[in-house]
BATOR-425727 format. One line per field, with one value per residue (C-alpha): residue in one letter; x negated, y, z. Coordinates in steps of 0.1 Angstrom, whole numbers. Layout:
rest <- [a;...]
X <- [X;...]
Y <- [Y;...]
Z <- [Z;...]
! end
This chain:
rest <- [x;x;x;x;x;x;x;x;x;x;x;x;x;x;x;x;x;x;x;x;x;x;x;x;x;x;x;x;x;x;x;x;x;x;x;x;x;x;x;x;x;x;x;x;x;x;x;x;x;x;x;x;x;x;x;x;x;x;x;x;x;x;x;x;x;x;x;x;x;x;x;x;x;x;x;x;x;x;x;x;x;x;x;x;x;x;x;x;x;x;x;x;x;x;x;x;x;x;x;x;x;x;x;x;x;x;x;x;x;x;x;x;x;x;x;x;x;x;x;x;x;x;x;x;x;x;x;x;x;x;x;x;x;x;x;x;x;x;x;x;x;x;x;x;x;x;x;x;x;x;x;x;x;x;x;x;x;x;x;x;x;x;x;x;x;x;x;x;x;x;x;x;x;x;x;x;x;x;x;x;x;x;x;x;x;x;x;x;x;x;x;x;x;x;x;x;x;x;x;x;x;x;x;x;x;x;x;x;x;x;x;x;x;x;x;x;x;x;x;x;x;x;x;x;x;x;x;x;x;x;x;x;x;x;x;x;x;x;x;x;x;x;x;x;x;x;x;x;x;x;x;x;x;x;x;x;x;x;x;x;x;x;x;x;x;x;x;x;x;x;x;x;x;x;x;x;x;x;x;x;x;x;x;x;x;x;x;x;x;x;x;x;x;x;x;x;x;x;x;x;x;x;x;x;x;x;x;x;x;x;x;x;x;x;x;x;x;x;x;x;x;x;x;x;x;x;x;x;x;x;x;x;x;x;x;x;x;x;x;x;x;x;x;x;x;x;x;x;x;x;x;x;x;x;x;x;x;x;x;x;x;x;x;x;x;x;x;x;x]
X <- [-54;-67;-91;-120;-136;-104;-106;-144;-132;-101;-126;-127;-94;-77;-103;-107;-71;-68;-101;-86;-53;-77;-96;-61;-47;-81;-78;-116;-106;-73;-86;-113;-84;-109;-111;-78;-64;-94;-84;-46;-48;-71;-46;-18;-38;-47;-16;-2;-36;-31;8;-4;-33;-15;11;-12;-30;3;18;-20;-12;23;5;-19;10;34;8;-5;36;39;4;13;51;78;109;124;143;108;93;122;111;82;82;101;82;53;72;79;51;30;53;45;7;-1;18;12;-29;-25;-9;-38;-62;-48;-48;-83;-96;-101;-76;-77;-77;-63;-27;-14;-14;11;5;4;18;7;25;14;26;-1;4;32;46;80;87;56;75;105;86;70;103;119;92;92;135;119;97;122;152;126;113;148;158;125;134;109;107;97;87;78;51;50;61;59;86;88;102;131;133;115;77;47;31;51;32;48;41;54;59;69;53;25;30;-2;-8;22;21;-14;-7;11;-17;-30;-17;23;33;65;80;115;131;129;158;140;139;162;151;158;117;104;74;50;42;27;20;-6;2;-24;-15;-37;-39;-31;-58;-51;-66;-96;-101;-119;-135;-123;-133;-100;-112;-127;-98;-82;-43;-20;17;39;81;87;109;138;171;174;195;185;164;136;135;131;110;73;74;55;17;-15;-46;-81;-110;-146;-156;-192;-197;-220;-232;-244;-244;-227;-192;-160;-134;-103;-64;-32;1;32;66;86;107;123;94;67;51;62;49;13;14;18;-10;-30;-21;-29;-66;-75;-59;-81;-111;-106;-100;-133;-154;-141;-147;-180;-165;-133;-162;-177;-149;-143;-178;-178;-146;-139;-107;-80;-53;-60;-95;-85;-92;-68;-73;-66;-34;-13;25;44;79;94;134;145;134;142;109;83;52;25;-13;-31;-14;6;36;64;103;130;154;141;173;173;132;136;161;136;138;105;94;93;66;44;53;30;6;1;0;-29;-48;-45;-56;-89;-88;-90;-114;-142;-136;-145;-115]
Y <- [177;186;163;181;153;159;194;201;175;200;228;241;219;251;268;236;237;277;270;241;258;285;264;238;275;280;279;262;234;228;223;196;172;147;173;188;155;149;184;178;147;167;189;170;154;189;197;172;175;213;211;187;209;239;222;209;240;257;229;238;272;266;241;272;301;281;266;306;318;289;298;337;341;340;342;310;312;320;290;267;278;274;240;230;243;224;190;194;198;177;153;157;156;120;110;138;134;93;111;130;102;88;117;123;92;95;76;53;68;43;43;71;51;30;-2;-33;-67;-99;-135;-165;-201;-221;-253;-274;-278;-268;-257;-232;-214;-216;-194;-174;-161;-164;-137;-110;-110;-100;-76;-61;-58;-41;-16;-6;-1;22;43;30;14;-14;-25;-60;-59;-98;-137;-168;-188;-224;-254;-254;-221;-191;-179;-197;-160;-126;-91;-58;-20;-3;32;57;77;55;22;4;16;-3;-34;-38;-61;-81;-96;-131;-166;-173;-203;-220;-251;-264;-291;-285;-283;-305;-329;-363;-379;-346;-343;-308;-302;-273;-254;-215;-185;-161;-125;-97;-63;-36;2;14;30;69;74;90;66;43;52;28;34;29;30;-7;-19;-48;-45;-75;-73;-99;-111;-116;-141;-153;-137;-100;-103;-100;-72;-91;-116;-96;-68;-74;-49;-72;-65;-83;-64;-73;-55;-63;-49;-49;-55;-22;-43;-77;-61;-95;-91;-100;-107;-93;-101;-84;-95;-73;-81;-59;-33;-33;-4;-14;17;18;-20;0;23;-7;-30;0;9;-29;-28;-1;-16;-48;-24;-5;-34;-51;-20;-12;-48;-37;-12;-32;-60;-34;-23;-58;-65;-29;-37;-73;-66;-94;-72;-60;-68;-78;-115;-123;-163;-159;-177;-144;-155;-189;-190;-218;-226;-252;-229;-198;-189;-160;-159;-138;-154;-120;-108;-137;-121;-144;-138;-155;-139;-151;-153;-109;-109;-129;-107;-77;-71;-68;-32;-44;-68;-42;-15;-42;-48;-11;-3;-36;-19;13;3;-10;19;40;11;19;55;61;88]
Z <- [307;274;256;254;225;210;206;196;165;156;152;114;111;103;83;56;51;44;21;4;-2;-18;-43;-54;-71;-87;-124;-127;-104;-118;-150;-136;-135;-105;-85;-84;-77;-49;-36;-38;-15;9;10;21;44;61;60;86;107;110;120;150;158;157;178;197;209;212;235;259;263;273;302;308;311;331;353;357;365;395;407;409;409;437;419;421;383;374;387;379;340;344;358;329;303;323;325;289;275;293;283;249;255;248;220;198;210;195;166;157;162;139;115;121;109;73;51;26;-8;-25;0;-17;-50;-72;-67;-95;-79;-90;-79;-87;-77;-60;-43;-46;-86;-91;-53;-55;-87;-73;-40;-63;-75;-37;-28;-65;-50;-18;-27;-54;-24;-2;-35;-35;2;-4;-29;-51;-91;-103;-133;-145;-167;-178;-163;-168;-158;-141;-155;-123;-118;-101;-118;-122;-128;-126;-123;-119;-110;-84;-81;-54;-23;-5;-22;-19;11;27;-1;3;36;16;-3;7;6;13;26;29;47;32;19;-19;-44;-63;-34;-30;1;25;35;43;19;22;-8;-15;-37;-37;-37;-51;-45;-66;-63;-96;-116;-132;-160;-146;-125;-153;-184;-210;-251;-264;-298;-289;-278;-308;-302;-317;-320;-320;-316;-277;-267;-244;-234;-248;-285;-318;-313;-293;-319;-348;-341;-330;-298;-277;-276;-270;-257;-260;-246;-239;-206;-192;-153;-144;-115;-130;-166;-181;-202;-203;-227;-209;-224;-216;-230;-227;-234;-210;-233;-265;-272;-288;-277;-242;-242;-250;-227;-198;-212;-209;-170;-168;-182;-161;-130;-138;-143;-112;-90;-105;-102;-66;-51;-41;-23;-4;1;23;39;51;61;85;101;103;105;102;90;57;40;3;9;-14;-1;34;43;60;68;68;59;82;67;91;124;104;116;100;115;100;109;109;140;156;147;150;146;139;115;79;58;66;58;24;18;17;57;60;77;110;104;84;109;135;108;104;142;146;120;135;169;151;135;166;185;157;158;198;199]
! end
């Protein structure tokens, strides 16, 4: 049977989508660069919502028709169609009814964004560096078996190895909305290279994933902004040493909700260019700017859904890295398996895949579909 709540939300489904195709070839909106973008997404969202309903209503009257043929018809190749055009598609019923559910539920804006990566050792010295860096070779393997690019942006290494800091961007379809349940507090339980007496020790890094700002996402005065240059250093030939193309960034940024500034600094050192290395610093600044203006916003988010999968709490402690069980277990959802060398080694869809479908099922839980 149809789901009747189901269906009275699908009406007008169709008719946005056809309205929204309209106004996305309008020259007037495509030249208000917001709300082309606003409309694009909208788009793409109707777009999957009116194949399913579409589907949907097709796969009902197939149920209706066949269900009509066995109440009225004798012919037994008749009937023996009918039956499995019946079986088939009520079949299909239920899954593709959770799918659009889930469609239904308005998304978050920020999924479809880049996303900006931020690791930074935390407790535990040398063997919380060493972590940090365990986790960017992670994240870069798992970037890669995505399609996606990364970018490092600027690090600061540790004395034995790994980072004490690293930040990088990360671009491709959907990226913060599959890194974003990555952000939290890392913990892992080894015995240290830098340890002689064989004991396990447990150290951790925090991981901060951002939705990358456009540039109409923020307004920034760029006119206000004091740029530095200066010769980066470390491995990279003469070139690096020579010519100044890393840049420092200072901007003054008042907080429109508490009205009090801030002196904000970006260094980048990535390319050879200085003005590629200018072009990052800036994605950077309004990254930071987003993320500080929209806390209000995630803050609410968290306090509505109390959910424990993804709410920004960038302190929570989310997954523990055990080496001598070869145990991940990630807090958030008691999600425990046992294969860590293949995780570490960017493995790691299976254990958003759950994140994604705990979320969800809140999702759907607070929605009443």
């Amino acid at each position: 049977m149809a789901d009747s709540s189901l269906l009275s939300r699908l009406d007008g489904i169709e008719a946005r989508f056809e309205e929204v195709s309209t106004l996305i070839t309008d020259p007037s909106v495509i030249a208000d660069m917001k709300r082309y973008v606003r409309l694009t997404k909208e788009y793409k969202d109707l777009e999957k919502l009116t194949s399913a309903t579409r589907l949907y209503r097709q796969l009902l009257g197939n149920i209706k028709e066949a269900r009509e043929v066995l109440d009225s018809e004798n012919d037994e190749d008749l009937r023996a169609m009918a039956k499995e055009e019946l079986d088939s598609a009520t079949s299909r019923l239920p899954e593709l009814e959770e799918d659009i559910k889930l469609l239904l539920i308005p998304a978050d804006p920020e999924d479809g964004k880049n996303a900006i990566v931020e690791i930074r050792g935390g407790t535990g010295g040398d063997e919380a560096a060493i972590f940090a860096g365990d986790l960017f070779k992670m994240y870069s393997k798992y970037c890669e078996s995505k399609g996606w690019s990364v970018a490092v942006t600027s690090f600061n290494e540790g004395t034995a190895g790994g980072f004490k800091e690293i930040v990088f961007a990360v671009s491709g379809e959907g990226v913060y909305g599959i890194l974003k349940y990555e952000s939290g507090v890392h913990r892992v339980q080894r015995v240290p290279a830098t340890e002689t007496q064989g004991r396990v020790h447990t150290s951790a890094a925090t991981v901060a994933v951002l939705p990358e700002a456009e540039e109409f996402d923020v307004e920034i005065n760029e006119g206000e902004i004091k740029w530095d240059t200066f010769r980066s250093g470390g491995a990279g030939g003469q070139n690096v040493n020579k010519v100044e193309s890393g840049v420092r960034l200072r901007y003054i940024w008042k907080n429109p909700i508490t009205g009090e500034s801030e002196e904000i600094l970006i260094e980048c050192t990535e390319t050879r260019d200085q003005p590629k290395n200018k072009e990052r610093a800036l994605s950077r600044l309004r990254t930071f700017i987003y993320d500080k203006e929209h806390q209000k916003y995630l803050d609410d988010i968290a306090s509505r859904r109390k959910t424990m999968v993804s709410t920004g709490d960038r302190s929570a402690k989310i997954r523990t890295y055990n080496y001598p069980q070869g145990r991940i277990t990630d807090h958030r959802i008691n999600y425990t398996i046992y294969n860590l060398q293949a995780f570490v080694d960017g493995d790691i869809q299976a254990c958003i895949d759950q994140l994604i479908i705990a979320e969800n099922a809140e999702k759907l839980k607070e929605s009443e579909l």
